[in-house]
CHARMM-style PDB file with segment names, atoms N, HN, CA, C and O in Angstrom:
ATOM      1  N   UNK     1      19.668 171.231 126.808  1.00  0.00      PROA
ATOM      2  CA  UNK     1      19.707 169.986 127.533  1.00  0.00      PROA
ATOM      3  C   UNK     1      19.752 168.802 126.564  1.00  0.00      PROA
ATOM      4  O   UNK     1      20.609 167.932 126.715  1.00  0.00      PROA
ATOM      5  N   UNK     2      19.036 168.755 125.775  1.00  0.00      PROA
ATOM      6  HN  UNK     2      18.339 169.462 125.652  1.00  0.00      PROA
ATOM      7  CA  UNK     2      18.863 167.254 124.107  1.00  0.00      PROA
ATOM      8  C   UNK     2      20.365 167.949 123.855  1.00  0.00      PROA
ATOM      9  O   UNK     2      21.291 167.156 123.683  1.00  0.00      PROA
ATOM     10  N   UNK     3      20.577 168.961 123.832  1.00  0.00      PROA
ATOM     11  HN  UNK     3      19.825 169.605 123.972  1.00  0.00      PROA
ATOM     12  CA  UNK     3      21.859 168.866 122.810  1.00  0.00      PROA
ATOM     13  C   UNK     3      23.073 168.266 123.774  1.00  0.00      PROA
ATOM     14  O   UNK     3      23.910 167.622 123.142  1.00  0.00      PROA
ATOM     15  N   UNK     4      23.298 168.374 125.181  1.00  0.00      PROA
ATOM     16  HN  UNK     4      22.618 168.897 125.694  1.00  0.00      PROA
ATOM     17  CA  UNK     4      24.256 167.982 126.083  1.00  0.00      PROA
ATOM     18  C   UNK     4      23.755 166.360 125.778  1.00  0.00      PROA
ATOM     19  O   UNK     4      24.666 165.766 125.201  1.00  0.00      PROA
ATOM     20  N   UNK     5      22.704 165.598 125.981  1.00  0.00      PROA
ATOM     21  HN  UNK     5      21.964 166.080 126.450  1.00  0.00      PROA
ATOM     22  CA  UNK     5      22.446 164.749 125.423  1.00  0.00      PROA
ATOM     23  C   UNK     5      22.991 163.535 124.814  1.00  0.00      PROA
ATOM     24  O   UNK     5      23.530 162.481 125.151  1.00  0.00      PROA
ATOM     25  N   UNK     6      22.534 164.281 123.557  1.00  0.00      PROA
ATOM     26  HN  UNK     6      22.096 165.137 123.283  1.00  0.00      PROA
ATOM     27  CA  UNK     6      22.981 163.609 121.954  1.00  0.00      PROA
ATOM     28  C   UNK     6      24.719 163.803 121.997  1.00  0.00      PROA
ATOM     29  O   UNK     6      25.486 163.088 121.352  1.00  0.00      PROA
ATOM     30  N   UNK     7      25.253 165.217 123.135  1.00  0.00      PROA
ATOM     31  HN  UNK     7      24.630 165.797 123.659  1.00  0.00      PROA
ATOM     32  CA  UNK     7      26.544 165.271 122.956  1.00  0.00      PROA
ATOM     33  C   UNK     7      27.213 163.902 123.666  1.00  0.00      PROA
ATOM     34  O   UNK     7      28.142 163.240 123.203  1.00  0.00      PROA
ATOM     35  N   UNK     8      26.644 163.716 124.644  1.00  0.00      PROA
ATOM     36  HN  UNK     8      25.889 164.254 125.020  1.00  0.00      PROA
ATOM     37  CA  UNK     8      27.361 162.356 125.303  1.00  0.00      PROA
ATOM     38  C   UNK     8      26.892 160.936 124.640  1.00  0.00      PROA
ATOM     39  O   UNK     8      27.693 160.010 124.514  1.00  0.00      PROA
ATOM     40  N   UNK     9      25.832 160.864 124.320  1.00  0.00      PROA
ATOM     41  HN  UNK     9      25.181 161.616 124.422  1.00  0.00      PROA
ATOM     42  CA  UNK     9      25.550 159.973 123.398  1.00  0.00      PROA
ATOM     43  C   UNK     9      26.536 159.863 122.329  1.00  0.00      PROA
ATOM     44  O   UNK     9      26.895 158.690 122.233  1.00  0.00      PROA
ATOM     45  N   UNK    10      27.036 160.525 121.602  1.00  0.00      PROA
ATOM     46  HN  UNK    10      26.745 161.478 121.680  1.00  0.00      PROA
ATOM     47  CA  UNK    10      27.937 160.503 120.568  1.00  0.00      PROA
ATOM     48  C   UNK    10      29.582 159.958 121.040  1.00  0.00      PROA
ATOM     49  O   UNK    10      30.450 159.194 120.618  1.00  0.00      PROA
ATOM     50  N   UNK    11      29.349 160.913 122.208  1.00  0.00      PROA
ATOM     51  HN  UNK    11      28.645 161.534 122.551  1.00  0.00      PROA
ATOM     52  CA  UNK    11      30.792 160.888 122.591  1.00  0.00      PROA
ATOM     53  C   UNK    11      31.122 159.167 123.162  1.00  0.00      PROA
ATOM     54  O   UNK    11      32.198 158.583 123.040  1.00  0.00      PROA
ATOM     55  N   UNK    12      29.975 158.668 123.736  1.00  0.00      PROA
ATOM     56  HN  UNK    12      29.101 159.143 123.835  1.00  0.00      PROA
ATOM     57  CA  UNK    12      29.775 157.627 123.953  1.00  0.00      PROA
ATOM     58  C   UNK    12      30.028 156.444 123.246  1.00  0.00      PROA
ATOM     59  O   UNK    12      30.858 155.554 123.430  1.00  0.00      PROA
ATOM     60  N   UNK    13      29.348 156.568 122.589  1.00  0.00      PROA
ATOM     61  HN  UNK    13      28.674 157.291 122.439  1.00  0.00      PROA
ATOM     62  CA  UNK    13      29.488 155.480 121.337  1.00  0.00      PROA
ATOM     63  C   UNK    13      30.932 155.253 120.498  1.00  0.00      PROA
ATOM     64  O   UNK    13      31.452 154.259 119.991  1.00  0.00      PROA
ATOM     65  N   UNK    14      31.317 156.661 120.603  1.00  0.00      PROA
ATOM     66  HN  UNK    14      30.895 157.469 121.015  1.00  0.00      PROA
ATOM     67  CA  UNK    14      32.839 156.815 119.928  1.00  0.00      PROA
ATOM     68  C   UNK    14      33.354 156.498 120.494  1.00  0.00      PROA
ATOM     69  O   UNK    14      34.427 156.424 119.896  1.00  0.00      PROA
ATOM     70  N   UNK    15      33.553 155.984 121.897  1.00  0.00      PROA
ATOM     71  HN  UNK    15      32.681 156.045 122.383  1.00  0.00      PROA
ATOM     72  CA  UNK    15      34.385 155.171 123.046  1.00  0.00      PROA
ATOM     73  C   UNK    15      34.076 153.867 122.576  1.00  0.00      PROA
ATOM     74  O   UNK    15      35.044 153.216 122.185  1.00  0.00      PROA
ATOM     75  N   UNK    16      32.789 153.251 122.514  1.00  0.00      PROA
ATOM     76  HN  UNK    16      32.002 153.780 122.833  1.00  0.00      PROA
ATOM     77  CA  UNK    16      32.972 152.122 122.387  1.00  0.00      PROA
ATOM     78  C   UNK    16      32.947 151.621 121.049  1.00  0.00      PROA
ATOM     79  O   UNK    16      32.872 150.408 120.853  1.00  0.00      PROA
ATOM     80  N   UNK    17      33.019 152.690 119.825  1.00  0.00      PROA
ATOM     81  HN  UNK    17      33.080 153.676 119.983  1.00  0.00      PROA
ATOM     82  CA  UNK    17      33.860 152.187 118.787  1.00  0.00      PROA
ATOM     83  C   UNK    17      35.675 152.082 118.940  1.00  0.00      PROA
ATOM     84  O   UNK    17      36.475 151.262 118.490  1.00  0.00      PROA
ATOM     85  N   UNK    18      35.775 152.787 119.423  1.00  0.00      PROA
ATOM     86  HN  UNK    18      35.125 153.454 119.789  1.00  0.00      PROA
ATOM     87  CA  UNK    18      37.312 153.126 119.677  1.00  0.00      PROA
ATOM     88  C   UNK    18      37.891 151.522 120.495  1.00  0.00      PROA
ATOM     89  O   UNK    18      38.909 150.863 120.281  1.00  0.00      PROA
ATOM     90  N   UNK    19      36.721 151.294 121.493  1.00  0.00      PROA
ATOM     91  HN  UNK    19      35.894 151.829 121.666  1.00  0.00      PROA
ATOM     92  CA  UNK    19      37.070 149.918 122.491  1.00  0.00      PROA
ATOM     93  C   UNK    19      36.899 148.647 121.287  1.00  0.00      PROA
ATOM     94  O   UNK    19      37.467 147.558 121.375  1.00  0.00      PROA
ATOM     95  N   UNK    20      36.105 149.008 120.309  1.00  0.00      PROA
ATOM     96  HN  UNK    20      35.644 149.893 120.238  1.00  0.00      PROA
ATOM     97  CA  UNK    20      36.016 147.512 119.633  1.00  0.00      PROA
ATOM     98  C   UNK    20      36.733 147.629 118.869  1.00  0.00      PROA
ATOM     99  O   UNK    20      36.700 146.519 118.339  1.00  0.00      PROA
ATOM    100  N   UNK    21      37.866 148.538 118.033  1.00  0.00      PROA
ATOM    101  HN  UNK    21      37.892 149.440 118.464  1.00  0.00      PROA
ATOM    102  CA  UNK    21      38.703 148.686 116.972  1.00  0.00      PROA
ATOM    103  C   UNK    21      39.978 148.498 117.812  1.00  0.00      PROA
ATOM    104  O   UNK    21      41.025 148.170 117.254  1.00  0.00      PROA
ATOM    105  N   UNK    22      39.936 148.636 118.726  1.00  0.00      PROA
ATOM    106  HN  UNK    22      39.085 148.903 119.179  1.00  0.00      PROA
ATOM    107  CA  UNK    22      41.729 148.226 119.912  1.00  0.00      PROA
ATOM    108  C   UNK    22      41.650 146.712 119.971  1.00  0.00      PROA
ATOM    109  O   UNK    22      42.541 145.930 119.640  1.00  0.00      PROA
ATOM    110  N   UNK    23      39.781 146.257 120.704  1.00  0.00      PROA
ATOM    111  HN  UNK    23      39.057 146.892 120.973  1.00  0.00      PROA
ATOM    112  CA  UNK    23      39.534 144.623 120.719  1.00  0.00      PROA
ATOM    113  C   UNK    23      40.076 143.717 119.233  1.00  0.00      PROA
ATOM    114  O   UNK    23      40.678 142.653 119.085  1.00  0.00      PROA
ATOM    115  N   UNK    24      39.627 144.545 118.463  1.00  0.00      PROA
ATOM    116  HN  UNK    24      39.138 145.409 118.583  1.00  0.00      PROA
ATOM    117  CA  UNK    24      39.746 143.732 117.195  1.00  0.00      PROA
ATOM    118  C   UNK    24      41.339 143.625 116.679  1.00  0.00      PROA
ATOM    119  O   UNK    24      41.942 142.613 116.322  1.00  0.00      PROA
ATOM    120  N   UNK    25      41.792 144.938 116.754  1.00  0.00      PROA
ATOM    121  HN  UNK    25      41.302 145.761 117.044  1.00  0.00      PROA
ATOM    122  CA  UNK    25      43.548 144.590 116.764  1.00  0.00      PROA
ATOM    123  C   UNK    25      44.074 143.824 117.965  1.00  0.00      PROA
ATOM    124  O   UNK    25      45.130 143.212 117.805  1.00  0.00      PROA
ATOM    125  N   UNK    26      43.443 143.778 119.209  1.00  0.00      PROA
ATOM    126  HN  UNK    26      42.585 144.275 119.339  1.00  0.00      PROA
ATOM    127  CA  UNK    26      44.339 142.899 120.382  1.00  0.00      PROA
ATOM    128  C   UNK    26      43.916 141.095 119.589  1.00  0.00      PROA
ATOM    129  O   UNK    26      44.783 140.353 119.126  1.00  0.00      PROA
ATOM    130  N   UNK    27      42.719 140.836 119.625  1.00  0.00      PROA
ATOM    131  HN  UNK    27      42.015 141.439 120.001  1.00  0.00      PROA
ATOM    132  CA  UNK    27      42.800 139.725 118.570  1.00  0.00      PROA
ATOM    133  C   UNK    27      43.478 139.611 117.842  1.00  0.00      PROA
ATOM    134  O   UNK    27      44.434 138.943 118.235  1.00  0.00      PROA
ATOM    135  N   UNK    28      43.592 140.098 116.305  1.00  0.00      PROA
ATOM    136  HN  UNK    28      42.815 140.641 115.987  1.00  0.00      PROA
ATOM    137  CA  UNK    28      44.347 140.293 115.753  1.00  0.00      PROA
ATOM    138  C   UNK    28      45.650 139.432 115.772  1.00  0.00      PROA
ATOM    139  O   UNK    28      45.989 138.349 115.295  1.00  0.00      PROA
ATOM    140  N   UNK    29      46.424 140.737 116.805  1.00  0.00      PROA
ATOM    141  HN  UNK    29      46.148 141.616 117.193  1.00  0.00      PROA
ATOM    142  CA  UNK    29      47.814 140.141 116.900  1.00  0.00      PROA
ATOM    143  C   UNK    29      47.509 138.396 117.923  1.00  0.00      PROA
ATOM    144  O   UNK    29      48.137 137.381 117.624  1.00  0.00      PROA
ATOM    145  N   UNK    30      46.556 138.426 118.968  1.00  0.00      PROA
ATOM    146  HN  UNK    30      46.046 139.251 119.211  1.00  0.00      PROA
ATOM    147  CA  UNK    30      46.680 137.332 119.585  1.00  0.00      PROA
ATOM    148  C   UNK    30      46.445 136.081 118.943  1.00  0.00      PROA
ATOM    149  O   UNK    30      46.793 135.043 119.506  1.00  0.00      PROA
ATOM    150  N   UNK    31      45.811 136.061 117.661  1.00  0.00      PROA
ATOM    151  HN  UNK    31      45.529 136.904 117.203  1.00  0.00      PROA
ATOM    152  CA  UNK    31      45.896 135.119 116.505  1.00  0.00      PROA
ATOM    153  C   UNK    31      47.368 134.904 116.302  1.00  0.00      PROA
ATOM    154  O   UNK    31      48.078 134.097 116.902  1.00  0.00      PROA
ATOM    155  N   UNK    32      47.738 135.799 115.308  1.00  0.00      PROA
ATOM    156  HN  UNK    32      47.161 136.454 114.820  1.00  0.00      PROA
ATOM    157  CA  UNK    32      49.372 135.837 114.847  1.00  0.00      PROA
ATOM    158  C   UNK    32      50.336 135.460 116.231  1.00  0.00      PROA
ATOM    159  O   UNK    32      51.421 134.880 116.189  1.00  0.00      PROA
ATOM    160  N   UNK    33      49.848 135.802 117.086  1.00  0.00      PROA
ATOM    161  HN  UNK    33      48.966 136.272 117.120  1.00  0.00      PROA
ATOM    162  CA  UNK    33      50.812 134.849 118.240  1.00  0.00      PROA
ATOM    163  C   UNK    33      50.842 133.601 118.472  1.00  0.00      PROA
ATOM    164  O   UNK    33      51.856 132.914 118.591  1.00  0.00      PROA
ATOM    165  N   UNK    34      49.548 133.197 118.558  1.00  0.00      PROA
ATOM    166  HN  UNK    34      48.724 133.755 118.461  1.00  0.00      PROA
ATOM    167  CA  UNK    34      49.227 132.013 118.686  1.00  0.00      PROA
ATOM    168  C   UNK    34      49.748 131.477 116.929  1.00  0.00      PROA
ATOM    169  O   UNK    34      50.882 131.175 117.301  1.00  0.00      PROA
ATOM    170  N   UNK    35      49.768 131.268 115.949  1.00  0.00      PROA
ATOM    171  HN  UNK    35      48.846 131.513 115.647  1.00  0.00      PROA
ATOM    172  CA  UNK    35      50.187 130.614 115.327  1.00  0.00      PROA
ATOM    173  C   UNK    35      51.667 130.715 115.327  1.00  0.00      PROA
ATOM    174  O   UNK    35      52.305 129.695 115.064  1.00  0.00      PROA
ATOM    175  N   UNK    36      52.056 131.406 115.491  1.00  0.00      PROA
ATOM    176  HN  UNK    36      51.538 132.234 115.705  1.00  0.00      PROA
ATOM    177  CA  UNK    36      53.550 131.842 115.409  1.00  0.00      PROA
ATOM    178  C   UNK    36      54.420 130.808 116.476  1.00  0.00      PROA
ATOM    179  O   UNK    36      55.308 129.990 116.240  1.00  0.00      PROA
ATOM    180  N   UNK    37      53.856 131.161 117.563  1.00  0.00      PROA
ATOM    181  HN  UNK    37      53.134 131.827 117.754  1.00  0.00      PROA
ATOM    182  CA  UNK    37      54.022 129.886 118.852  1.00  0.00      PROA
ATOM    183  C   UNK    37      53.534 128.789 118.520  1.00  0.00      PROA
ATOM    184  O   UNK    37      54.024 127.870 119.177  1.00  0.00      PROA
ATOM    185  N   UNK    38      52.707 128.443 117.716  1.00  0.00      PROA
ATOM    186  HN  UNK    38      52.309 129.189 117.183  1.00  0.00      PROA
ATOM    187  CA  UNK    38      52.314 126.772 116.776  1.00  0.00      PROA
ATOM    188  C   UNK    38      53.307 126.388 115.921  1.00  0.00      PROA
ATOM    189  O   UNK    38      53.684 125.225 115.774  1.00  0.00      PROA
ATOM    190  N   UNK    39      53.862 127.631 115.188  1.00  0.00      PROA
ATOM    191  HN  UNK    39      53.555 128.575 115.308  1.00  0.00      PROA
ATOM    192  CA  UNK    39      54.928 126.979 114.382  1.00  0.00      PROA
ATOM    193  C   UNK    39      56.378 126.926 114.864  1.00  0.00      PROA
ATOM    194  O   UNK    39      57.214 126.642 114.007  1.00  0.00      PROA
ATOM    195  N   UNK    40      56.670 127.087 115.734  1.00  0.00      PROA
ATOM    196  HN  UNK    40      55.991 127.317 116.431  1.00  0.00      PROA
ATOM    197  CA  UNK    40      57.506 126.969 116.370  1.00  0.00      PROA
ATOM    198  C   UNK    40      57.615 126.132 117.445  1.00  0.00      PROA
ATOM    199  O   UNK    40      58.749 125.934 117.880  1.00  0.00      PROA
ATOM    200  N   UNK    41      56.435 125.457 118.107  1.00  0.00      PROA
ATOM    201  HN  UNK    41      55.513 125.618 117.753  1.00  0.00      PROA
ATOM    202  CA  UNK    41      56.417 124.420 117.926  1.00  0.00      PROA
ATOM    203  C   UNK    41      56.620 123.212 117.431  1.00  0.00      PROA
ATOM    204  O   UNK    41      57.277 122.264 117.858  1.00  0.00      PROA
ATOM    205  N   UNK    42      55.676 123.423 116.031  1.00  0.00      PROA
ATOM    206  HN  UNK    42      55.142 124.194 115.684  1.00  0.00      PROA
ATOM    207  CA  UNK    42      56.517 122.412 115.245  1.00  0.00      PROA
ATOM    208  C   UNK    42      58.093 122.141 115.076  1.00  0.00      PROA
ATOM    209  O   UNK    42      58.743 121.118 115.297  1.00  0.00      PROA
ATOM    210  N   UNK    43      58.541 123.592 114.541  1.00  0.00      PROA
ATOM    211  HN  UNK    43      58.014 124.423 114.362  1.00  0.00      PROA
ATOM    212  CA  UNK    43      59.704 123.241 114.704  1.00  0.00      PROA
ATOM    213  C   UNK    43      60.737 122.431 115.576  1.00  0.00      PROA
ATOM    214  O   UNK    43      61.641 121.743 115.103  1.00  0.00      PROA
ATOM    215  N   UNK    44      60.488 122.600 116.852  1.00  0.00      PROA
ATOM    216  HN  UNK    44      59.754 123.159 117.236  1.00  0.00      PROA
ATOM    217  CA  UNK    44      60.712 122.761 117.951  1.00  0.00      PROA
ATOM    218  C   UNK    44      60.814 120.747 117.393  1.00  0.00      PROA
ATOM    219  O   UNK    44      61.851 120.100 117.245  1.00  0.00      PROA
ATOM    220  N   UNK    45      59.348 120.242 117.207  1.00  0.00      PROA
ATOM    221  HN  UNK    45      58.506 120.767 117.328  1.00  0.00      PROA
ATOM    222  CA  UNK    45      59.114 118.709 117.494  1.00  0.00      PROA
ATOM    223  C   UNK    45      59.910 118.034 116.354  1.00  0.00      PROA
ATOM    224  O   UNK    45      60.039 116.810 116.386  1.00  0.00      PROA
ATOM    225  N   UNK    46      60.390 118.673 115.463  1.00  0.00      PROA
ATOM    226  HN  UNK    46      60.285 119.667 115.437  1.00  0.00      PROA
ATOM    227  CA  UNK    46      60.534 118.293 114.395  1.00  0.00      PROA
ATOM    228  C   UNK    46      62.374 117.980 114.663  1.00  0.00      PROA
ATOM    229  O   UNK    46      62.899 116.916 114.336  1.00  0.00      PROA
ATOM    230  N   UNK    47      63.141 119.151 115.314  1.00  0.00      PROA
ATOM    231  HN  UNK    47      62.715 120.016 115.580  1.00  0.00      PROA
ATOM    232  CA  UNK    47      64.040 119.095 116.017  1.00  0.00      PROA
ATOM    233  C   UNK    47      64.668 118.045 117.113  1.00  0.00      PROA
ATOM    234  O   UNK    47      65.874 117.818 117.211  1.00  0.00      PROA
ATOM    235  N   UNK    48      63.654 117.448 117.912  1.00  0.00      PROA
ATOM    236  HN  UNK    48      62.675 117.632 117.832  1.00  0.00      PROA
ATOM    237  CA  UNK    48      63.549 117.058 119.084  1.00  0.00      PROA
ATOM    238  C   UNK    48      63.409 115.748 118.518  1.00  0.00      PROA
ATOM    239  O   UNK    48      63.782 114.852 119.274  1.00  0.00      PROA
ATOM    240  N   UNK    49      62.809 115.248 116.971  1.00  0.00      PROA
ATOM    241  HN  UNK    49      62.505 115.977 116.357  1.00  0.00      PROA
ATOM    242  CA  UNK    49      62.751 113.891 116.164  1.00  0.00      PROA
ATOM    243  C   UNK    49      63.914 114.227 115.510  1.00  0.00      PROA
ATOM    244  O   UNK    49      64.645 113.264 115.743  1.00  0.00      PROA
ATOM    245  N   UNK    50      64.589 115.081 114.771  1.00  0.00      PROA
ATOM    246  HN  UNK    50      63.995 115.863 114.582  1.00  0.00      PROA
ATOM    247  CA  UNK    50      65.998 114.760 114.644  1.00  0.00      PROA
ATOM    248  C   UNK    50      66.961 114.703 115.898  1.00  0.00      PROA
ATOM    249  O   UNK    50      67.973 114.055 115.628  1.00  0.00      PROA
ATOM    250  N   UNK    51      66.946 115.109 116.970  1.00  0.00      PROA
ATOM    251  HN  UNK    51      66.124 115.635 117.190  1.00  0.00      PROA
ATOM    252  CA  UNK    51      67.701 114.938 117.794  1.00  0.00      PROA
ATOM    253  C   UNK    51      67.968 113.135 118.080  1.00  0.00      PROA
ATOM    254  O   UNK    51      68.991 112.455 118.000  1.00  0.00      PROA
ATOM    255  N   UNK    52      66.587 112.794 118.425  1.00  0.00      PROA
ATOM    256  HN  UNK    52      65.755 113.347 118.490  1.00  0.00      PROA
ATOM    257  CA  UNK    52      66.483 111.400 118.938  1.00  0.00      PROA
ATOM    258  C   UNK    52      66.963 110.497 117.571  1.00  0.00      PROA
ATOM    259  O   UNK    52      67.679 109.501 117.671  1.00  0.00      PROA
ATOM    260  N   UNK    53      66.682 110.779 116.877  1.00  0.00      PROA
ATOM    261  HN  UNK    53      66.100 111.589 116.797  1.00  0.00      PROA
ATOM    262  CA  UNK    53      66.956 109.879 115.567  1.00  0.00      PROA
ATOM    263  C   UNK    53      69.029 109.685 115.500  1.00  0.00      PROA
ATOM    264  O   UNK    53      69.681 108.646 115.389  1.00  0.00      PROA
ATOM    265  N   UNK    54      69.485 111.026 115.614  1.00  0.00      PROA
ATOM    266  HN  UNK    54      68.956 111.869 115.705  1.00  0.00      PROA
ATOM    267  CA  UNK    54      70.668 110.940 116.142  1.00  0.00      PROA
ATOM    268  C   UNK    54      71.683 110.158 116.985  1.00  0.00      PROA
ATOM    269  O   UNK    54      72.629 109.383 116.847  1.00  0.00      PROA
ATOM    270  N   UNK    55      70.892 110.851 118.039  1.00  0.00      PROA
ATOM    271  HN  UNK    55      70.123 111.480 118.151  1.00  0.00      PROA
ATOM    272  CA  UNK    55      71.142 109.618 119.448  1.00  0.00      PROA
ATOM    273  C   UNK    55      71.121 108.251 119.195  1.00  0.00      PROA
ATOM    274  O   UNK    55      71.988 107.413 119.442  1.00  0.00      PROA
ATOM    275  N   UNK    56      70.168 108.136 118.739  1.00  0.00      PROA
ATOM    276  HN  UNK    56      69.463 108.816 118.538  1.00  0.00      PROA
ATOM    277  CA  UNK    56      70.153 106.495 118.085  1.00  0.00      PROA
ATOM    278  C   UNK    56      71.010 105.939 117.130  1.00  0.00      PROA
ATOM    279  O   UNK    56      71.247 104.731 117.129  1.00  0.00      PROA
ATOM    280  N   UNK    57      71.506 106.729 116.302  1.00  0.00      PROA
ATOM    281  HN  UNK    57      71.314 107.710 116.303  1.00  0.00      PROA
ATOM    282  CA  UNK    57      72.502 106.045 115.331  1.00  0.00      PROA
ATOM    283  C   UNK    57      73.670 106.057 116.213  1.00  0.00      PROA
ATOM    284  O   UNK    57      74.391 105.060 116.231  1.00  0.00      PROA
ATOM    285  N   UNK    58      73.943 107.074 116.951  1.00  0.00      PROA
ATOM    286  HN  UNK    58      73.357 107.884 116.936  1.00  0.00      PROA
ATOM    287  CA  UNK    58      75.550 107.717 117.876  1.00  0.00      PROA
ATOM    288  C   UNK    58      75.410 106.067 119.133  1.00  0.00      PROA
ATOM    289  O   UNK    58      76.461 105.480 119.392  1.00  0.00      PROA
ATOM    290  N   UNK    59      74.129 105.573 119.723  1.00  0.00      PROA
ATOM    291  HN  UNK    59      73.276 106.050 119.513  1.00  0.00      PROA
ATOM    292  CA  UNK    59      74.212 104.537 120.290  1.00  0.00      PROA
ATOM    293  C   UNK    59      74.684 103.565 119.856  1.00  0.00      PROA
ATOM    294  O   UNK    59      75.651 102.990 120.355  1.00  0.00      PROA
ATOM    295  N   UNK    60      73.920 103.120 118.579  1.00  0.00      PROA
ATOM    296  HN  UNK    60      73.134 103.587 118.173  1.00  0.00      PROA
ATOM    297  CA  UNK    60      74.288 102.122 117.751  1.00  0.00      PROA
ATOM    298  C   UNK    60      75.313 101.575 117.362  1.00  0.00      PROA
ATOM    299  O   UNK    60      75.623 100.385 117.294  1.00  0.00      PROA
ATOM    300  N   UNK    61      76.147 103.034 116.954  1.00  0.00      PROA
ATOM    301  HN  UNK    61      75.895 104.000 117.009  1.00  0.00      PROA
ATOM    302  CA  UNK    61      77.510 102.784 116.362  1.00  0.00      PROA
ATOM    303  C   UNK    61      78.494 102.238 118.216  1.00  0.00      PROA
ATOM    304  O   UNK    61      79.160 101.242 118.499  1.00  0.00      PROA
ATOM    305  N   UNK    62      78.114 103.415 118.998  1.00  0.00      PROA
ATOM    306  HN  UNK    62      77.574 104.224 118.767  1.00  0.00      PROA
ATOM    307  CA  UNK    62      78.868 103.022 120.111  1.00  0.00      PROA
ATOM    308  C   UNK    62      79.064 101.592 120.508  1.00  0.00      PROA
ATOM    309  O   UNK    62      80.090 101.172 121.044  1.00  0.00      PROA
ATOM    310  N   UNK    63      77.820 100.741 120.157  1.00  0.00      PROA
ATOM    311  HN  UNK    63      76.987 101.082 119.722  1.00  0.00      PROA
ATOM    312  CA  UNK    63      77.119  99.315 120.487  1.00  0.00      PROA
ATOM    313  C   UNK    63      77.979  98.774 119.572  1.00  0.00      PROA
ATOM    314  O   UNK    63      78.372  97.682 119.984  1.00  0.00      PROA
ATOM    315  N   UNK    64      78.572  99.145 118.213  1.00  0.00      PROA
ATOM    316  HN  UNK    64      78.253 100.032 117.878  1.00  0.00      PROA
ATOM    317  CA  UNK    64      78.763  98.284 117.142  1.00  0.00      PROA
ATOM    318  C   UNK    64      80.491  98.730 117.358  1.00  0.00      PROA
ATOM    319  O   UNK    64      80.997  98.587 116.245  1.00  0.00      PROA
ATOM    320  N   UNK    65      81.182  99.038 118.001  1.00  0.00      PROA
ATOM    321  HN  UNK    65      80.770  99.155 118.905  1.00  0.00      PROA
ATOM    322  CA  UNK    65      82.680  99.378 118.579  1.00  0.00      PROA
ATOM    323  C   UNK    65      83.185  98.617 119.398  1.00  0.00      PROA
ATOM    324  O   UNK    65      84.332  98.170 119.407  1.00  0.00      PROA
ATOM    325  N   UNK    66      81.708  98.311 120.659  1.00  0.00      PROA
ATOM    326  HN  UNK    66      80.776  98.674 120.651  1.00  0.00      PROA
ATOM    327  CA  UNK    66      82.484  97.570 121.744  1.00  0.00      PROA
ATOM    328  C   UNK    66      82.360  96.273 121.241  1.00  0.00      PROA
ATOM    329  OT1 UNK    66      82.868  95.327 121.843  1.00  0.00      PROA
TER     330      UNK     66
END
């Protein structure tokens, strides 16, 4: 009976090592996502300030035609 026990006890615990070594890789990657989607972001804003900066000269000149 102690030995059925200690057997689920073990077996037990090895589940919830197993659950915190999956937790710790699902973090993990959900870090690296999250920055990954930050920098691409940036990009994204950095894009969106050359775009407008564009537009603005392409107005300008249009303004400086008529």
């Amino acid at each position: 009976m102690e030995w059925d026990r200690l057997t689920k006890e073990a077996r037990l615990r090895g589940d919830v090592r197993a659950q915190l070594a999956a937790t710790q890789q699902w973090e993990a990657e959900a870090r690296q996502d999250a920055e990954d989607v930050h920098g691409m972001f940036q990009d994204l804003s950095v894009r969106v300030q050359q775009d407008e900066e564009e537009a603005a000269r392409v107005q300008k000149e249009q303004g400086e035609l008529l």
